[in-house]
C-alpha positions as CSV (number, residue, x, y, z in Angstrom):
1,X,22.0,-19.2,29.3
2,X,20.7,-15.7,30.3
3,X,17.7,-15.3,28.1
4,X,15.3,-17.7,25.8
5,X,12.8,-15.6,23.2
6,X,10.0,-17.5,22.3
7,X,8.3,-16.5,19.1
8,X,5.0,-17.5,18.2
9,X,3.8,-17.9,14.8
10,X,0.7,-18.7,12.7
11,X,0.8,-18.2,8.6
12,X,2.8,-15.3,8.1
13,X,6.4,-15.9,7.3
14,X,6.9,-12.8,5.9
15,X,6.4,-11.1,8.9
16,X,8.4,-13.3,11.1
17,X,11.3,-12.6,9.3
18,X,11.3,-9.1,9.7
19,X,10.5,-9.6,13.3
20,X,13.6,-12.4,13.6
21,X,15.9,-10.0,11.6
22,X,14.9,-7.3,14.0
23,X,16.2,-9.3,17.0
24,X,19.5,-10.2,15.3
25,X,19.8,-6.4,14.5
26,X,18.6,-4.4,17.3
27,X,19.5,-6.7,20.6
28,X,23.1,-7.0,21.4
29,X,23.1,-9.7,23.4
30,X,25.2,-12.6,23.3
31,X,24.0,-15.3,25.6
32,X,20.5,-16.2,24.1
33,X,18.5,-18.1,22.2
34,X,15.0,-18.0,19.8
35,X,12.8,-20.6,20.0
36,X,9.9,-20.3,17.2
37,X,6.7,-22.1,17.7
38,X,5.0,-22.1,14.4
39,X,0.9,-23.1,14.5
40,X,-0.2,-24.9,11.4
41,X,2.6,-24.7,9.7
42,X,2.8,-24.0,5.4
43,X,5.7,-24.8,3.6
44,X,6.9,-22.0,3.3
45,X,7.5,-21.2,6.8
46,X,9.4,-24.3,7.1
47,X,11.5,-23.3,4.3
48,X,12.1,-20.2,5.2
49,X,13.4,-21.4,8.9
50,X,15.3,-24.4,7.7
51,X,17.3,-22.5,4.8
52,X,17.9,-18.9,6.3
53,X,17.3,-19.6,9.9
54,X,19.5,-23.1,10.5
55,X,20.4,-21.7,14.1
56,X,17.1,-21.3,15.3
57,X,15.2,-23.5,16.9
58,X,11.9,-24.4,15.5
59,X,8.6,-26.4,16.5
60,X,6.4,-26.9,14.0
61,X,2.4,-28.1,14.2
62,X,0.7,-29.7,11.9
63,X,-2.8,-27.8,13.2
64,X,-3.7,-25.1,15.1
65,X,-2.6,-25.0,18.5
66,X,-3.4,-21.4,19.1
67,X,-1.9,-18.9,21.0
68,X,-1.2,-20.4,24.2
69,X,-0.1,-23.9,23.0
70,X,2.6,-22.5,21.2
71,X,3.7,-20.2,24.0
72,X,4.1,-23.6,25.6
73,X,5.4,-25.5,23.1
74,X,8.3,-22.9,23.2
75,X,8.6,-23.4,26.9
76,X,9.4,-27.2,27.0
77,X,13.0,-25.8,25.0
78,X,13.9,-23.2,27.2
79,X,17.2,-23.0,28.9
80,X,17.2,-19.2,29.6
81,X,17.0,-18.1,33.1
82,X,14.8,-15.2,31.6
83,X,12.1,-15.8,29.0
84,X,11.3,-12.8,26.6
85,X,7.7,-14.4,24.6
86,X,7.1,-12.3,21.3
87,X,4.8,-12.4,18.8
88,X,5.4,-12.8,15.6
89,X,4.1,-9.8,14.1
90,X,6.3,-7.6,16.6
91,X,9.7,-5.4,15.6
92,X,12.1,-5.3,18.2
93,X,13.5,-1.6,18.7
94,X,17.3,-0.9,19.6
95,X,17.9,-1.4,23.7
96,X,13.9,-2.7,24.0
97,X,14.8,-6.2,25.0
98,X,17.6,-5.1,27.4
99,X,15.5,-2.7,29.0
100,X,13.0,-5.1,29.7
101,X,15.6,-7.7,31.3
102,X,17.9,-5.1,33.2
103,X,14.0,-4.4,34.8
104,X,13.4,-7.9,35.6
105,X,17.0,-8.4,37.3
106,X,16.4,-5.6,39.6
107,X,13.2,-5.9,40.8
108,X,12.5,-9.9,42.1
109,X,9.2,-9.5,43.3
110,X,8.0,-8.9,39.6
111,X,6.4,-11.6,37.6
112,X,5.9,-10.6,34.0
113,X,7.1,-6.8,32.2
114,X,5.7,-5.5,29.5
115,X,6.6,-2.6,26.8
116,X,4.9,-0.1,25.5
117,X,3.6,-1.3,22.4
118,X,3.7,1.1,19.5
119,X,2.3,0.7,15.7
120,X,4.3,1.6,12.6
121,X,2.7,5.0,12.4
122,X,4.3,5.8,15.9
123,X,1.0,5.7,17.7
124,X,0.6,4.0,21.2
125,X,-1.4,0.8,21.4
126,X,-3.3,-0.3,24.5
127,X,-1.4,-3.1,26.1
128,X,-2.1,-3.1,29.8
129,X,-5.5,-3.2,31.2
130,X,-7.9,-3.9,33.8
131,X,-9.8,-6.9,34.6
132,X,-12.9,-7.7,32.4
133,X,-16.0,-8.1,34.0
134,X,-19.1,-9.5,31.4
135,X,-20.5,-5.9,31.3
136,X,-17.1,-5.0,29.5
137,X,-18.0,-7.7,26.6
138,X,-21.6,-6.0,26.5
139,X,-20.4,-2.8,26.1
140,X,-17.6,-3.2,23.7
141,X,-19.7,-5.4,21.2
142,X,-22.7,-3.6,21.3
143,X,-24.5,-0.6,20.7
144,X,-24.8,0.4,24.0
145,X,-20.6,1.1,24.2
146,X,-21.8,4.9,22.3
147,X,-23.6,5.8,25.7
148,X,-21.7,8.1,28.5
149,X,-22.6,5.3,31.2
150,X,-20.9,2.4,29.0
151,X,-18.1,4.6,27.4
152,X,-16.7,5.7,31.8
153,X,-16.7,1.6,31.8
154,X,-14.9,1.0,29.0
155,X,-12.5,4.0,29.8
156,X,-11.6,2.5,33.1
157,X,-11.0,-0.7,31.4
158,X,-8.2,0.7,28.9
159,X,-6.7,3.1,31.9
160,X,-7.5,5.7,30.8
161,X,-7.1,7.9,33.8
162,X,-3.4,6.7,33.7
163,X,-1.0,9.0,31.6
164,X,0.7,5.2,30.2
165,X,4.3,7.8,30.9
166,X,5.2,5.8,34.1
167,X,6.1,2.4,35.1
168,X,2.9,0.9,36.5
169,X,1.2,-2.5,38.4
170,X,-1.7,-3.3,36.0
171,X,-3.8,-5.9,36.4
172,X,-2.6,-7.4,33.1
173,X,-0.8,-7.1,29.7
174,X,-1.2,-8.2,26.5
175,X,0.3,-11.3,25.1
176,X,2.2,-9.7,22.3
177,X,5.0,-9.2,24.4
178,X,5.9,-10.5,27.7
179,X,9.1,-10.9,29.6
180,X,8.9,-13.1,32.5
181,X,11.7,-15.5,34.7
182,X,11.9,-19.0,34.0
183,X,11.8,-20.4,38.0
184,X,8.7,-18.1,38.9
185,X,7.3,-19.2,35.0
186,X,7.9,-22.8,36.5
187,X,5.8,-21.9,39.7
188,X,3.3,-20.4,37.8
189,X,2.7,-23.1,35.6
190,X,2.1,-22.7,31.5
191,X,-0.7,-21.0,29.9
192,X,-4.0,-22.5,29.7
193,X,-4.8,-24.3,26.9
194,X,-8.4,-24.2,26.8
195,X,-8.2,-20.5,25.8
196,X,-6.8,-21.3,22.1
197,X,-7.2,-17.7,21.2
198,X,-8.1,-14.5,23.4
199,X,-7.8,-14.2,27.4
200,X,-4.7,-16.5,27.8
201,X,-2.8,-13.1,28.6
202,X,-5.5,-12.0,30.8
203,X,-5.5,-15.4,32.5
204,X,-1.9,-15.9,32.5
205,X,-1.2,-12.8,34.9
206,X,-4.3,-13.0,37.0
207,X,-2.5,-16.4,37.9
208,X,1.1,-14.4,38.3
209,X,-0.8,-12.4,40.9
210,X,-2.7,-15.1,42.7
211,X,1.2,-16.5,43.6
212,X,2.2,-12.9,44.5
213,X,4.0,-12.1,41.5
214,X,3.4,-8.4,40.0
215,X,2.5,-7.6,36.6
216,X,4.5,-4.4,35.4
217,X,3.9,-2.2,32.2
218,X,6.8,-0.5,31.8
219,X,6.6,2.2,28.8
220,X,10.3,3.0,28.9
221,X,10.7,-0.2,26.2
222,X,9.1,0.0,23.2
223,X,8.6,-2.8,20.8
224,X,6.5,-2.1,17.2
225,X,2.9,-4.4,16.6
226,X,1.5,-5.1,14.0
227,X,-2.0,-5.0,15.2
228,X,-5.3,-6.3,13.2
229,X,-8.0,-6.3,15.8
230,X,-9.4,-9.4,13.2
231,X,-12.2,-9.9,15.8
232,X,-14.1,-6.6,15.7
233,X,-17.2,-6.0,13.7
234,X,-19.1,-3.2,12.8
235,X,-21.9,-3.6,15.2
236,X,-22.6,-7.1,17.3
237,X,-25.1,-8.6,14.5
238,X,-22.4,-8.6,11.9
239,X,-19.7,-9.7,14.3
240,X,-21.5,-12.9,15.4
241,X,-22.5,-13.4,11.8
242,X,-19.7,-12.9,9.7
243,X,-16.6,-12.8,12.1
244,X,-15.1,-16.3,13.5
245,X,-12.5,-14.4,15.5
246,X,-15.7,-12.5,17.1
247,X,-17.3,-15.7,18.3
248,X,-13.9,-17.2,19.7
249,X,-13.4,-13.7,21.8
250,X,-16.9,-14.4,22.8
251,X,-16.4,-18.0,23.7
252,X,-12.9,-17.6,25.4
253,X,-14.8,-14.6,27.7
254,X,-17.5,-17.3,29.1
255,X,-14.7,-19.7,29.7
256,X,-12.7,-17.4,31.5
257,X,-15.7,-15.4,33.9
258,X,-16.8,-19.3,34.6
259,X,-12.9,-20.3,35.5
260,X,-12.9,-17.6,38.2
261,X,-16.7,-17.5,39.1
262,X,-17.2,-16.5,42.7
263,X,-13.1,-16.3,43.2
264,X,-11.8,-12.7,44.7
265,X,-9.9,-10.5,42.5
266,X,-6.4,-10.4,43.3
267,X,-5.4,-7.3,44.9
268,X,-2.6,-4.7,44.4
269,X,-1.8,-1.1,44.1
């Protein structure tokens, strides 16, 4: 089998239909498969899969897994030699997907791809970044992200001295979309689990470039997001108050500085 899409999923069947039906619609492949891994899953959702989706292969949890355990959840299933992993609140545009795999066949040194990333009003989204570093969580949560010094740090963070016209090696992408191989997805090793919600992504292709593997953004593909950004306040105080998804950003930061405490960056161009 040439390709296995993994979709993950988390109470919203609604939109992972439209994102399913978007596949069927816009990808002309025929040697494929999709794989949804659903976290806490309603009744609904199970309805929905087992009565107008029979063909599709779908793991249901009975609590939340987060992010990451149902990218790997998806993985143990896959028989594709190339592994497209969407989420479920993404539209698949016409040629996207086989953009994004006729990439991967002809370039083997590359480890992940991603698309550019586009809401439903047409607008770009920011989808490939550079490494964090704990003053990027200061900045970005606090007041001091309104002053020149902090707003240059957070500019270099989104790459914003990079036009984001021309295929580029970023330091990572977001989750949302990824296309990666299954034998250098095997060498890598699945995502970790101890980040339920935030940072797998970052995680995930720091450890792509640690075995030498590059991490592309490749703006010729374009696949729609439905993006909330659930864990940003109005100011810090009423984030760490108020927000959950604010405090699991948070959390999932310290985890991940600690994880790579005193370990080089990995380097590329």
């Amino acid at each position: 089998m040439e390709l296995s899409i993994i979709i993950t999923s988390y109470k919203n069947p609604q939109l992972l239909k439209v994102c399913l039906d978007s596949i069927r619609e816009n990808y002309s492949g025929a040697d494929y498969e999709i794989i949804v891994a659903d976290s806490e899953t309603e009744e609904n959702t199970e309805m929905m899969m087992r009565e107008e989706y029979s063909e599709i292969i779908f793991i249901p949890a009975k609590e939340n897994i987060g992010f990451s355990g149902t990218v790997n959840a998806g993985y143990k299933k896959v028989k594709g030699d190339f592994v497209l992993i969407l989420n479920g609140d993404t539209i698949i545009k016409k040629d996207s997907i086989e953009k994004l795999l006729n990439y991967l066949k002809n370039n083997p040194k590359v480890g992940i791809v991603g698309p550019r990333l586009i809401g439903f009003n047409e607008k770009s989204q920011d989808s490939c970044f550079r490494y964090y570093t704990p003053l990027t969580i200061l900045y970005r949560r606090t007041f001091l992200g309104k002053l020149g010094f902090a707003k240059k740090h957070s500019d270099n963070f989104l790459m914003r001295d990079y036009d984001h016209k021309e295929t580029k090696e970023v330091d990572w992408i977001q989750g949302s979309v990824m296309m990666t191989k299954k034998e250098i997805m095997d060498k890598v090793g699945p995502m970790d689990e101890k980040f339920k919600l935030y940072f797998e992504d970052v995680d995930w292709c720091r450890r792509f470039w640690e075995k030498d593997y590059k991490v592309i953004y490749f703006p010729d593909a374009q696949i729609y997001h439905y993006h909330g950004r659930g864990s940003v306040g109005k100011n810090v105080i009423q984030a760490l108050l108020f927000n959950r998804l604010a405090w699991l950003h948070i959390k999932s930061a310290m985890r991940y500085f600690w994880k790579y405490w005193g370990k080089p960056l990995p380097k590329h161009n």
